[in-house]
C-alpha positions as CSV (number, residue, x, y, z in Angstrom):
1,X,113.6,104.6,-9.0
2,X,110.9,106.6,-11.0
3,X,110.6,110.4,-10.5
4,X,106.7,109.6,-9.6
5,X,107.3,107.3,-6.9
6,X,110.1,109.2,-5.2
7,X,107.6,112.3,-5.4
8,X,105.0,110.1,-3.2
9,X,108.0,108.8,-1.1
10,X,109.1,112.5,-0.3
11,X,105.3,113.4,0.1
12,X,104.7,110.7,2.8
13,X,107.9,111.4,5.0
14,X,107.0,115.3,5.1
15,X,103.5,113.9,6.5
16,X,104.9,111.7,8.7
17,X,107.1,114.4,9.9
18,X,104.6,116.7,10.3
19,X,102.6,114.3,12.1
20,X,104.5,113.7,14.3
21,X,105.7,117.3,15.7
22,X,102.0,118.0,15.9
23,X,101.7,114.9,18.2
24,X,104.9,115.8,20.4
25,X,103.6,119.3,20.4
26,X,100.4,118.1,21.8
27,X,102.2,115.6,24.5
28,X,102.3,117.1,28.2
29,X,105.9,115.1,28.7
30,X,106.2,113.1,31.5
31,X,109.0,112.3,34.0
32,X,109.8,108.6,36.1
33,X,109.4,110.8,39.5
34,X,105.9,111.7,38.5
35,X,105.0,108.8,36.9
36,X,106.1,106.3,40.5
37,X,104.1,109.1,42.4
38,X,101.0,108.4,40.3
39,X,101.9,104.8,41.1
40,X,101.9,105.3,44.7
41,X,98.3,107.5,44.7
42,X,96.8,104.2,42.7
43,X,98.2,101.7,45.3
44,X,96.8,104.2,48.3
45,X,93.7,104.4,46.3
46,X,93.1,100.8,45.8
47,X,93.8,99.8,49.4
48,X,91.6,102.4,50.6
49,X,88.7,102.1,48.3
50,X,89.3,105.6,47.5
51,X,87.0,105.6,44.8
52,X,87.0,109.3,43.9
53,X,90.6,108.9,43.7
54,X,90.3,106.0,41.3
55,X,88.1,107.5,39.2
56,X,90.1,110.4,38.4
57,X,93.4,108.6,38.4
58,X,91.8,105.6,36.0
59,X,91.8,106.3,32.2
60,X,88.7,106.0,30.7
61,X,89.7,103.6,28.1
62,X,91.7,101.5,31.2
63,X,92.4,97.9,30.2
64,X,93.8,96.0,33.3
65,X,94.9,92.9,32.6
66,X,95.0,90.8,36.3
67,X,97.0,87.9,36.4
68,X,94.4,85.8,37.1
69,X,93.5,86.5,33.7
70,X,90.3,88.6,34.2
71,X,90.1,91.8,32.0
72,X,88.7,94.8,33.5
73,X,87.6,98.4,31.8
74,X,87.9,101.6,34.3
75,X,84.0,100.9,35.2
76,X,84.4,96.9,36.1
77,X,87.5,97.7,38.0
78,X,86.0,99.8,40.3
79,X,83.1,98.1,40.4
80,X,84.8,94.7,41.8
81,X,86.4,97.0,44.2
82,X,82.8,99.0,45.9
83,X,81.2,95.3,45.4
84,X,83.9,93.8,48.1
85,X,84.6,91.1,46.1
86,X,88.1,93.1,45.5
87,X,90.0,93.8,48.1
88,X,93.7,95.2,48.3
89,X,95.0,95.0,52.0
90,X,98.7,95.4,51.2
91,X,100.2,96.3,47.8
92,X,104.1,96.0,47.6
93,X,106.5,96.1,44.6
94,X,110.0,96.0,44.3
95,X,112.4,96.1,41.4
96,X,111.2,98.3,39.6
97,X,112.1,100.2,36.1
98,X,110.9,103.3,35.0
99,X,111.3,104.5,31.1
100,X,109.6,107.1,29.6
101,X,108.6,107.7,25.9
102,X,107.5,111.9,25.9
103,X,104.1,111.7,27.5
104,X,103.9,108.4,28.3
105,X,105.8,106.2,31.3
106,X,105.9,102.5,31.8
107,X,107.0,100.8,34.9
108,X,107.6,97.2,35.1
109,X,108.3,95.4,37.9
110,X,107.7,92.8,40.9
111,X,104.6,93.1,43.2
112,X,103.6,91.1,46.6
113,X,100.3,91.9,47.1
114,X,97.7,90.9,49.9
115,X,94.3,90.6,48.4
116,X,90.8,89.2,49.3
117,X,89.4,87.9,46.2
118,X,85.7,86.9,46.9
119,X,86.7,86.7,50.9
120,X,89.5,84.4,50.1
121,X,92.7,85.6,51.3
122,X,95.5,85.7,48.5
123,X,99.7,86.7,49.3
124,X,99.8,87.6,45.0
125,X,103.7,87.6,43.4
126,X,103.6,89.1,40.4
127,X,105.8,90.7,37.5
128,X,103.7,93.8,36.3
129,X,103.8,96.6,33.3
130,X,102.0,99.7,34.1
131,X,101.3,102.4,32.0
132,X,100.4,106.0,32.4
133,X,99.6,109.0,30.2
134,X,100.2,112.5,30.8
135,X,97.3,114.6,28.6
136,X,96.3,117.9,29.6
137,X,98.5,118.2,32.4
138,X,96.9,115.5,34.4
139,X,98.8,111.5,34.9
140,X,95.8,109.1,34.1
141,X,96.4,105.0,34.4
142,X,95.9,103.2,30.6
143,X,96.8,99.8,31.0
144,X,97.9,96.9,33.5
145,X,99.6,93.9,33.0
146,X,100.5,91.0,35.7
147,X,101.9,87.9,35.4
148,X,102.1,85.3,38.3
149,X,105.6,84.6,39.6
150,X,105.7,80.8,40.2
């Protein structure tokens, strides 16, 4: 290998290295306990049309993947929910697994959910992937995935 290029090589790793002790530094970690209680507020939230709650819970750059398909951002997921065309009556979810990467926690699971989608009554199965960052202190939702069990 040439002296030059394992100069650059040596130069890149001490940036990466620094980059990332600046980014743990700046990472408010997170732990499963917090991270299914956060869970738990959004479930309560939706059922309840809490939308203060939702707002504050829901990242601003949400993407909520339904398994229906339908993509939402934080501002057309709460819309469908004050319009009524959303409605959660009962949100369950079993089998869960929490894992946690410093501030962020993913849980993946199963979900039975009773929902009226444009006043038709739906009994949802899912398998699910929800993710939550911890910034400043605070747990905010990021991103929602669902897939229909069969």
């Amino acid at each position: 290998m040439k002296p030059m290029t394992f100069r650059w090589m040596a130069v890149l790793a001490a940036f990466l290295f620094s980059s990332a002790s600046v980014l743990a530094a700046a990472c408010d970690p997170v732990n499963a306990d917090e991270a299914v209680k956060a869970e738990d507020a959004r479930y309560e939230a939706q059922m309840n049309n809490d939308f203060a709650a939702m707002n504050s819970l829901l990242s601003d750059d949400l993407v909520y993947f339904h398994s229906s398909a339908v993509i939402d951002n934080k501002q057309s997921y709460i819309d469908s929910l004050r319009s009524g065309a959303v409605q959660y009556k009962v949100m369950r979810r079993s089998d869960v697994t929490v894992r946690t990467y410093g501030c962020v926690a993913m849980l993946t699971g199963n979900g039975n959910f009773d929902v009226s989608v444009n006043g038709k009554d739906l009994n949802v199965q899912i398998r699910f992937h929800s993710i939550w960052q911890k910034k400043d202190g605070v747990l905010q939702f990021v991103s929602w995935q669902a897939t229909r069990i069969p």
